[in-house]
C-alpha positions, -999 to 999 in steps of 0.1 A, spaced: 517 223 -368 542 221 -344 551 248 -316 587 263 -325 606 279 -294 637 300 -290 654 326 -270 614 326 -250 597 331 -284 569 308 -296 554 305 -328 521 291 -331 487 289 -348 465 321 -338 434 317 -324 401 338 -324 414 349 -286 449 372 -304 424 390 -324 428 423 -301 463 416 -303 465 409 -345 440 439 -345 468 464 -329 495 452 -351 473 455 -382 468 491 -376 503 492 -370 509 479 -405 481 500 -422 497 532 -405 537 524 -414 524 519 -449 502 549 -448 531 566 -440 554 555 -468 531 565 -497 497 583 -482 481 585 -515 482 542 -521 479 532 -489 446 534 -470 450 555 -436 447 550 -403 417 558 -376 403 551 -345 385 520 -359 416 505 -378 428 481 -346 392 466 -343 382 462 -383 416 448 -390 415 421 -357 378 414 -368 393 411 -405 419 386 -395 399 366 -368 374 361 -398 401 345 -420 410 317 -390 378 300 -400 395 295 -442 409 263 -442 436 274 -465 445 302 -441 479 297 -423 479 328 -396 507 325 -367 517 344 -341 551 351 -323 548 353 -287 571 357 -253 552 358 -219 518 359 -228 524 384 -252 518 389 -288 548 402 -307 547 399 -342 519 378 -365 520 364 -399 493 354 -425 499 336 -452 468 313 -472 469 284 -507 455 299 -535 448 281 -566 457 297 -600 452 335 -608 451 346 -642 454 384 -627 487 376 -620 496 346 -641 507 327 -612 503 292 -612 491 274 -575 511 293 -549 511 298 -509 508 339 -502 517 358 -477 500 386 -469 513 401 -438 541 396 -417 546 421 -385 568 425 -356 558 451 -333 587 480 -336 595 474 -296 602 434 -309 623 439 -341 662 431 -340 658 403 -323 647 370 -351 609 373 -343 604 381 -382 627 353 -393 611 327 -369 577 339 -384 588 337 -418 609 306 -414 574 289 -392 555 302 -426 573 288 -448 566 253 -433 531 254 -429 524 264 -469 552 236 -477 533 214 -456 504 220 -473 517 215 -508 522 251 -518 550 248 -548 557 283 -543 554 311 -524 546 349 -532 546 377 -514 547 419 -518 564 441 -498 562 481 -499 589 497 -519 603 513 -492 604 486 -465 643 478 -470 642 457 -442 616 432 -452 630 431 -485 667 423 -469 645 395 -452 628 383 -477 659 380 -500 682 360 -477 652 337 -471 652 329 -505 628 347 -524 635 371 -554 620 395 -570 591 394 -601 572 419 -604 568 459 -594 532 473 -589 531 513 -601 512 535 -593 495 567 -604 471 589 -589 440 602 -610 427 638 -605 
């Protein structure tokens, strides 16, 4: 895949050596969720940065996996992960790419990171045949949706939710 570079960010594949850097933004995605709905989303703790590096450092070795990471100066500033699945009768989807994450760190936003992430994502799956591409977004994130949307995606389907004594 090739590098992409602008205004001192790059995009590239992530390696096993960002996991202590995916790890800290993964907590940071566990913990905004968390706080938009504590009851569906799984909460924070000490061990959250670690497990969720370890999680995603795991996934590099899938071939279908397509994980990038925005840097500027060495540092790590947003990630995305993304894999090809084949059909899923769960959700009646047909072959599609999925993305799964996509972070900037709050101190980064603003500024295209997200856009260069979702843009470089976008590629990779196309590259690698996916014919479409799904993704889910928490139903308060307004911002990612706003992304999403003038990216090109649309909206199909809403999960619920409701908690059992």
């Amino acid at each position: 895949m090739a590098e992409t570079e602008a205004a001192g960010v790059r995009v590239r594949p992530a390696t096993a050596a960002d996991a202590p850097a995916l790890g800290r933004l993964g907590a940071l995605l566990v913990a905004v969720h968390h706080d938009y709905d504590p009851e569906r989303f799984l909460a924070p703790d000490t061990a959250t940065a670690e497990g969720y590096g370890r999680f995603l450092a795991g996934q590099l070795r899938r071939p279908e996996v397509v994980m990038l990471v925005a840097e500027a100066g060495g540092q790590v500033l947003g990630y995305s992960y993304a894999a090809i699945e084949g059909t899923d009768y769960m959700t009646l989807r047909g072959p599609a790419g999925a993305l799964h994450d996509l972070l900037v760190d709050p101190a980064h936003r603003g500024r295209g990171v997200g856009r260069r992430l979702l843009e470089a994502s976008i590629a990779a799956l196309e590259a690698r045949g996916a014919p479409r591409i799904v993704l889910s977004t928490a139903e308060r994130n307004v911002g990612a949706q706003k992304l999403f949307a003038e990216a090109g995606f649309r909206r199909t389907m809403v999960e619920m939710t409701r908690e059992l004594p």
